[in-house]
N, C-alpha and C positions, 0 to 999 in steps of 0.2 A: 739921528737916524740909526736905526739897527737892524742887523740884518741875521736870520734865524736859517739855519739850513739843516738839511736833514738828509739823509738815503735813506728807502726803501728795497732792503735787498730779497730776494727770490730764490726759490730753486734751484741751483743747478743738478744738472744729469748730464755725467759724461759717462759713454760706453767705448769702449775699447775693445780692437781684436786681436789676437794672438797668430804671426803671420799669415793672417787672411785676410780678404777683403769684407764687408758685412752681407752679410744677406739679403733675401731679397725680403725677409720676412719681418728682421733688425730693421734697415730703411722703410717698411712702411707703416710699421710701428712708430717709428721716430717722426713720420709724417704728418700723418694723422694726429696724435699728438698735436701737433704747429699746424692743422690746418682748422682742428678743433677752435682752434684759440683765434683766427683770423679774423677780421672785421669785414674786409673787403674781396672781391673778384679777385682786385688787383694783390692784395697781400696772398690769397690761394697762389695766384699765377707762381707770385716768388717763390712760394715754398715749393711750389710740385718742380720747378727750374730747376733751386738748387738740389732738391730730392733724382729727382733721374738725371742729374749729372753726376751727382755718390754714386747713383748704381754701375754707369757706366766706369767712373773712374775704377772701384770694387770689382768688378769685370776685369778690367785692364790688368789691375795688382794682382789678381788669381791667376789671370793668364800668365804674368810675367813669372809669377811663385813658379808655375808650374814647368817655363818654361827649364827656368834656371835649376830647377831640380832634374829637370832631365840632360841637362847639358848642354841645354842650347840658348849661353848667354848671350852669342849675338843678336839674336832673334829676341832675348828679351829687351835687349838694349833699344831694337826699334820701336819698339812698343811706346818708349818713352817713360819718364819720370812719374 
């Protein structure tokens, strides 16, 4: 018996932002992208889930940037992680 294995490896794309959150314009670029490629409803569903949860969390870390530059770290603290 013998056994033959292989990988087939892909593209990767990682984007990075410099103390900010992404945009709204970065997340739907990176969506579309993944929803181009989808098979299913149900694979859509996922992507656009975790897609407007980025936005919101990018939301959060702008607010928090913002907070914390003006001086109001407790306030950023609520905000959370």
């Amino acid at each position: 018996m013998s056994f033959m294995g292989g990988a087939q490896l892909g593209q990767v794309f990682v984007q990075t932002t410099d103390n900010r959150g992404y945009t709204p314009e970065e997340i739907a670029e990176r969506a579309t992208a993944r929803i181009l490629r989808a098979q299913t409803s149900e694979e859509i569903n996922r992507v656009l889930i975790k897609y407007l949860q980025e936005a919101q969390e990018s939301e959060r870390m702008n607010a928090r940037r913002k907070l914390i530059e003006n001086g109001f770290n407790d306030a950023a603290v609520r905000l959370g992680d």
